[in-house]
C-alpha positions in Angstrom: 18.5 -25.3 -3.6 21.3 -25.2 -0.6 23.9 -24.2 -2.8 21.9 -22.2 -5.1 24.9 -19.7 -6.2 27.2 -22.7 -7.0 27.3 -24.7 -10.1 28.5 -27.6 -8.2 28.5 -31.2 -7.5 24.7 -32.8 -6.1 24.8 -36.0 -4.2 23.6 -39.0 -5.7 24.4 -37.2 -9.4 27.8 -38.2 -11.6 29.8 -34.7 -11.3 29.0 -33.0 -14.9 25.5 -33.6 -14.3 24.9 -32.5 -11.0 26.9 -29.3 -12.2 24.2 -29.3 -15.3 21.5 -29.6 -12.4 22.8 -26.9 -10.3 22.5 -24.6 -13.2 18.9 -25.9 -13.7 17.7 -25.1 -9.9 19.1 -21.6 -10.4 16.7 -20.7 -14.0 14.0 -22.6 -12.2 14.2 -20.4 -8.9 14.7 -17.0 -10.6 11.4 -18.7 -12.9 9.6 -18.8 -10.1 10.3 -15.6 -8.5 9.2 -14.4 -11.4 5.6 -15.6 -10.9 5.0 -15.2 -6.8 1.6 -14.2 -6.0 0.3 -13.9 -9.6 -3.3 -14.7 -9.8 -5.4 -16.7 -12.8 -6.3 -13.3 -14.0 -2.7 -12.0 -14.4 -1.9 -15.5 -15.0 -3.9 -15.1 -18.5 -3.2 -11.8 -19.4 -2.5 -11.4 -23.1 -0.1 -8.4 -24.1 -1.7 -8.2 -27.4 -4.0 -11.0 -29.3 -1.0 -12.8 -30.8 0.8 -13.3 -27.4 1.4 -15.8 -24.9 0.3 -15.4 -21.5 2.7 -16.4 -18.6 0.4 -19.4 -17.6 0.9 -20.5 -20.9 4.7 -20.0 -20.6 4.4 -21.4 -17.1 3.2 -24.9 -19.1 5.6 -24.9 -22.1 8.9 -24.6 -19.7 7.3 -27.6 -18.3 6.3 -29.3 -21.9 9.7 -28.5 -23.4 11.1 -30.3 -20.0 9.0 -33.3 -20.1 9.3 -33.7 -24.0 13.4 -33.6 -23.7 13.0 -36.5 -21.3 10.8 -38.5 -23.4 13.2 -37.6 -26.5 16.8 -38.5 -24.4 16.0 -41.0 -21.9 13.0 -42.6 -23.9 14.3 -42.4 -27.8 11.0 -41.4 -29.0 9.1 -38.8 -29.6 5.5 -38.1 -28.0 2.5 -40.2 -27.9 -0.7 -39.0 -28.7 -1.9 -39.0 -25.4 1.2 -36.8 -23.8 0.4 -34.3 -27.1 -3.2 -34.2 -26.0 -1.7 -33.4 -22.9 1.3 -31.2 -23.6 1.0 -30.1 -26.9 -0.9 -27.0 -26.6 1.9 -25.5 -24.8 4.5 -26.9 -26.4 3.4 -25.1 -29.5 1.8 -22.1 -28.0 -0.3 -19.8 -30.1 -4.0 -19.8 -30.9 -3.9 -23.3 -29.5 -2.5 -22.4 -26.4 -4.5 -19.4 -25.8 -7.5 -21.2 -25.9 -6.8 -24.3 -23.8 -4.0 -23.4 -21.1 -6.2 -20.5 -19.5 -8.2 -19.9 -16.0 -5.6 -22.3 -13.6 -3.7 -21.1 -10.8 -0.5 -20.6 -10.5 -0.5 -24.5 -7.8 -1.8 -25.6 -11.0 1.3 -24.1 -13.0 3.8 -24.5 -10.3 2.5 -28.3 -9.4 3.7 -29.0 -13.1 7.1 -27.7 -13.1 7.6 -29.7 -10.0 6.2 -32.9 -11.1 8.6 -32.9 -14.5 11.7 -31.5 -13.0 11.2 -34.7 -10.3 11.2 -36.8 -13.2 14.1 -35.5 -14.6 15.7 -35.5 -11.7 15.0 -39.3 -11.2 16.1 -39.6 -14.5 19.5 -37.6 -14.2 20.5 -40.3 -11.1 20.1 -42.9 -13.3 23.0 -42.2 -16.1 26.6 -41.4 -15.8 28.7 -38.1 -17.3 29.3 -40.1 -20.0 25.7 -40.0 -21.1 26.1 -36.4 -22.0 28.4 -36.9 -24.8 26.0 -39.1 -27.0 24.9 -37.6 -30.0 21.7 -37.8 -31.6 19.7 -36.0 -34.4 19.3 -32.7 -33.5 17.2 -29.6 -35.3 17.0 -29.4 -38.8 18.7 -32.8 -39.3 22.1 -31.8 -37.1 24.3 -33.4 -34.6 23.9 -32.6 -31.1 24.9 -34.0 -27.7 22.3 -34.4 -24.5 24.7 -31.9 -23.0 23.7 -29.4 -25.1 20.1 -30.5 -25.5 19.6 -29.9 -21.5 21.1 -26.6 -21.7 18.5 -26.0 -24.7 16.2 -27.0 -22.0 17.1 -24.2 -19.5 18.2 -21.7 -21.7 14.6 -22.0 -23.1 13.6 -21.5 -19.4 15.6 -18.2 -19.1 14.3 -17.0 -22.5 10.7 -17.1 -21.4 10.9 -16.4 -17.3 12.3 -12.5 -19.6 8.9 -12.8 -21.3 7.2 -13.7 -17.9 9.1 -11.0 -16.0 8.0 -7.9 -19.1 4.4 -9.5 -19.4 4.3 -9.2 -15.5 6.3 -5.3 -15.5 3.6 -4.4 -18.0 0.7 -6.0 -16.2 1.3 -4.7 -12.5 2.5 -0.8 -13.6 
């Protein structure tokens, strides 16, 4: 996080992804400002019956993380122990509002870390060059890991708005 405000080069990273990196620390820091000092109760606060709480949100930034490195690095899709394990927030809704509920945000936050360590062990291990294959994408398209680790963050920034409204709304 040194050169937070810098889409950069990262030591030990090929240049294009350590610029794709820095550009991942900044969404996860401004994620996690977000959150500071929320408690399990504001944690699971629901908006309205339909709606995901930022606990919830917390655990799919991490799921969509984890299951992009299973999907790039691994060429597969999810086991059914990882979708025991992650699919509930993956896919949210009743699902998730019934199972990913009365954690801390450690719980939340020990998570994020865990995967983004992972991808980050990942990341070292490919070149620039990596970012240009293309694969199957949604709805039977072509798309690049570039662009499927921007989906990645970009996902991020969508929800850390939804975490920051739920949170406006929950502490006014």
């Amino acid at each position: 996080m040194e050169n937070l405000l810098r889409i950069t080069d990262i030591k030990g990273y090929a240049p294009q992804i350590g610029r794709l990196i820095s550009m991942m620390n900044y969404a996860r820091f401004t994620t996690l400002e977000a959150v500071k000092d929320l408690n399990p109760e504001q944690l699971d606060f629901l908006l309205d019956p339909q709606s995901n709480s930022i606990g919830a949100l917390l655990l799919h930034i991490a799921a969509v993380e984890y299951a992009y490195q299973v999907s790039t690095f691994e060429k597969r899709t999810l086991n059914e122990e990882e979708l025991a394990t992650w699919g509930p927030a993956l896919d949210l809704g009743e699902e998730g509002r019934e199972k990913i509920k009365g954690n801390d945000l450690a719980f939340y936050l020990t998570n994020l870390e865990k995967v983004r360590n992972r991808t980050l062990e990942l990341f070292s291990s490919v070149q620039d060059d990596w970012l240009a294959i293309e694969e199957e994408f949604w709805w039977d398209k072509q798309a690049n890991h570039y662009f499927m680790w921007f989906h990645v963050f970009e996902d991020e920034i969508n929800h850390r708005g939804q975490i920051r409204m739920i949170r406006k709304k929950l502490l006014s």
